[in-house]
C-alpha positions in Angstrom: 42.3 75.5 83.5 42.6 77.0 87.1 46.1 77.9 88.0 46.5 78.4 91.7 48.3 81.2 94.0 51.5 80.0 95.4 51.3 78.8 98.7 52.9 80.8 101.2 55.8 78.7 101.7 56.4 78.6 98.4 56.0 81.9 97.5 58.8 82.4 100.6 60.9 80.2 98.9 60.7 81.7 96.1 61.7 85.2 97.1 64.6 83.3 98.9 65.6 81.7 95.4 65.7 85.4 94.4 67.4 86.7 97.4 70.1 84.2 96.8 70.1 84.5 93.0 70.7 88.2 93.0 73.8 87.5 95.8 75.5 85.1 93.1 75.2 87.6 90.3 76.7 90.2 92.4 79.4 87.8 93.8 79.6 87.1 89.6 79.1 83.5 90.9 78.0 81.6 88.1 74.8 79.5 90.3 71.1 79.7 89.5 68.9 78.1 91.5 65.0 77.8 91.2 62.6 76.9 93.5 62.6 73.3 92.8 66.5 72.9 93.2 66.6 75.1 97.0 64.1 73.3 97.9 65.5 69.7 97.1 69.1 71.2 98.5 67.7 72.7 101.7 66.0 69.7 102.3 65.5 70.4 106.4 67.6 72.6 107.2 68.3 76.7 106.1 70.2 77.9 103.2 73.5 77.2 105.1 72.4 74.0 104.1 71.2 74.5 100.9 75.1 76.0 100.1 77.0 73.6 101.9 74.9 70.9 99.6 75.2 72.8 96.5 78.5 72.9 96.8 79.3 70.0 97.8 77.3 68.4 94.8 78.2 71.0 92.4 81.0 72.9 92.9 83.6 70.1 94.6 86.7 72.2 93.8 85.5 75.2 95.7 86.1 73.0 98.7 89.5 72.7 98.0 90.3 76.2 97.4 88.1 77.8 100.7 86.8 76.8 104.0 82.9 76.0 102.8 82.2 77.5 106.2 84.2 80.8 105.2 82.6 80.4 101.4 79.3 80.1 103.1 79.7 82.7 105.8 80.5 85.2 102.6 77.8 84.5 100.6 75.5 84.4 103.8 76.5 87.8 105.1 76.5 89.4 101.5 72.7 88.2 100.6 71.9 89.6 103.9 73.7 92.8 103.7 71.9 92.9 100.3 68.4 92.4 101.3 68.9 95.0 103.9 69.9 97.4 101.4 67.1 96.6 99.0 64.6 97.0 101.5 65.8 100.6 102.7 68.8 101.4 100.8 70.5 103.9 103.1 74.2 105.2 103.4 74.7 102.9 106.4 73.3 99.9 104.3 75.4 101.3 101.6 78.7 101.1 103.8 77.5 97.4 105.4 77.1 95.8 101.9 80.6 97.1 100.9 82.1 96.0 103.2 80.8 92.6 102.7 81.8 93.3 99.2 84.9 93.9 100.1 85.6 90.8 102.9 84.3 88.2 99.7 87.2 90.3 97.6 89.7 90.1 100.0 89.2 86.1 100.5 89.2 85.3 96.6 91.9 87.4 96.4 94.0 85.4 98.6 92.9 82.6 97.1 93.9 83.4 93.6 97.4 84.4 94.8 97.6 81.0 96.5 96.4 79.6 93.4 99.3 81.6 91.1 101.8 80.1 93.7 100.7 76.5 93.8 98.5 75.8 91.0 100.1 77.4 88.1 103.3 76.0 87.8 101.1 72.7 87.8 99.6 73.4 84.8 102.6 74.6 82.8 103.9 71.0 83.7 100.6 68.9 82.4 99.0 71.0 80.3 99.6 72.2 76.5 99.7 75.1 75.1 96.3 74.6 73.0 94.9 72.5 76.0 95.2 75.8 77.5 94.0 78.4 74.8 91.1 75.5 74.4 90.2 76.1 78.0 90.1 80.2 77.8 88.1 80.2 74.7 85.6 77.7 76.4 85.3 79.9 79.4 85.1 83.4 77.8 82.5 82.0 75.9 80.1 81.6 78.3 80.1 85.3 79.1 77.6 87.7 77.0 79.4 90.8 74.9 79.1 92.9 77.4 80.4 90.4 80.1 83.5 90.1 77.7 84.2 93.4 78.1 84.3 93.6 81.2 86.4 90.8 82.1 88.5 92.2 79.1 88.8 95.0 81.5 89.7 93.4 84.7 91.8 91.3 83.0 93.6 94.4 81.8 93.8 95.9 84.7 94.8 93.2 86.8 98.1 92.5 85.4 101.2 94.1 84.5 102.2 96.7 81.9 104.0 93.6 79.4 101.4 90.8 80.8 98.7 93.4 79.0 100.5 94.2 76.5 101.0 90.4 75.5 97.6 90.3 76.1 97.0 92.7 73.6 99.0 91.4 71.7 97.6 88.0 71.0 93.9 89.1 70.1 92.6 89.5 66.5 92.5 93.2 64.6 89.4 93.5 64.9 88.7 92.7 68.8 91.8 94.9 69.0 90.0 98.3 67.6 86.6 97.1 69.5 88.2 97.2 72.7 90.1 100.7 71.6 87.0 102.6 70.4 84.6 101.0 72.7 85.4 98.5 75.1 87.6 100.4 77.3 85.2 103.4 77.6 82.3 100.6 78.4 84.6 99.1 81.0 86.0 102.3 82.6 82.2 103.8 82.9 80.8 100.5 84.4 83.7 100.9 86.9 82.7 104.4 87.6 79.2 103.8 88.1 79.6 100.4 90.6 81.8 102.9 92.6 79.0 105.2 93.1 
C-alpha cells in the first residue's frame, strides 16, 4: 500500500489546525479541530472565517455573551502572538503574548461579572438545587485529575474567604485531604511556573 506525502496545502493546513489548537488549549477553550473540520469551516475564506463559522455552528451562546468580532479578534491576536513566540521565543515575544493573555482575561472577565449580575439570579429562579449540582458534576467531569485540580484552585482562589470555605465545605473526606496534602501544592506550583 503506498501512502502519499501531504500536499502542500494540506500539510499548511495542517500546521494551521495546530497553530489554532494550541491557541484554544492555552485560552483553556475546550475546541479541537482537525484538518478535515478547518477545512470544511474555512470553506473560502481565512480562519476569521473558520471562527466566525465554528462558532456560529457550535458555540451559539458565545454570541450572546461577546462580540464574535471581539471573540475572534482575541483568539486571532493570541494564536499569532503565539506563533511568533514559538518561532523565536524572545522577552519581547514574551511581553506581546502576555499581553494578549491578559486582553482575552480582561474580556472574560467582564463577561463573567456581567454574567453574576444578569445571569445568576436567573438560574436561582428556574433551576433546582440538584439541577444544579447535576450540572457541576457533569462539567467537572470532563476535566482530567490534574485539570481538577487546577480548577479546584482557581475556584479557590477566585472567591471569598466563606464562599471557599463552603466550598470546602461541601466536598467528600477524602477529596478534602487530596486537595490538603497535594492539590494545593500542585495548584500553587503550576501557578508559579505559568508566571515564569
Amino acid at each position: 500500500m503506498d501512502i502519499e506525502a501531504p500536499t502542500a496545502p494540506a500539510a499548511a493546513d495542517d500546521a494551521t489546525c495546530n497553530a489554532y489548537n494550541t491557541t484554544f488549549a492555552v485560552l483553556e477553550l475546550d475546541w479541537h479541530w482537525d484538518r478535515e473540520t478547518y477545512t470544511r469551516l474555512r470553506g473560502d475564506g481565512d480562519g476569521r472565517h473558520a471562527l466566525r463559522a465554528y462558532v456560529q455552528q457550535h458555540r451559539p451562546h458565545l454570541l450572546r455573551a461577546y462580540g464574535v468580532d471581539c471573540l475572534i479578534d482575541a483568539i486571532e491576536t493570541t494564536r499569532r502572538e503565539l506563533q511568533a513566540w514559538v518561532a523565536s521565543p524572545t522577552e519581547a515575544g514574551s511581553q506581546s503574548l502576555a499581553t494578549s493573555l491578559d486582553t482575552v482575561v480582561n474580556a472574560l472577565t467582564e463577561h463573567l461579572a456581567e454574567e453574576e449580575r444578569d445571569v445568576v439570579p436567573l438560574i436561582a429562579m428556574h433551576i433546582t438545587q440538584a439541577e444544579w449540582d447535576h450540572a457541576g458534576k457533569a462539567a467537572f467531569s470532563k476535566f482530567t485529575p490534574k485539570q481538577r485540580l487546577t480548577a479546584m484552585g482557581e475556584m479557590l482562589e477566585a472567591a471569598s474567604p466563606t464562599e471557599a470555605e463552603r466550598m470546602l465545605a461541601g466536598l467528600p473526606a477524602p477529596i478534602k485531604l487530596i486537595w490538603r496534602l497535594v492539590g494545593r501544592r500542585r495548584y500553587e506550583r503550576s501557578i508559579t511556573m505559568a508566571g515564569g
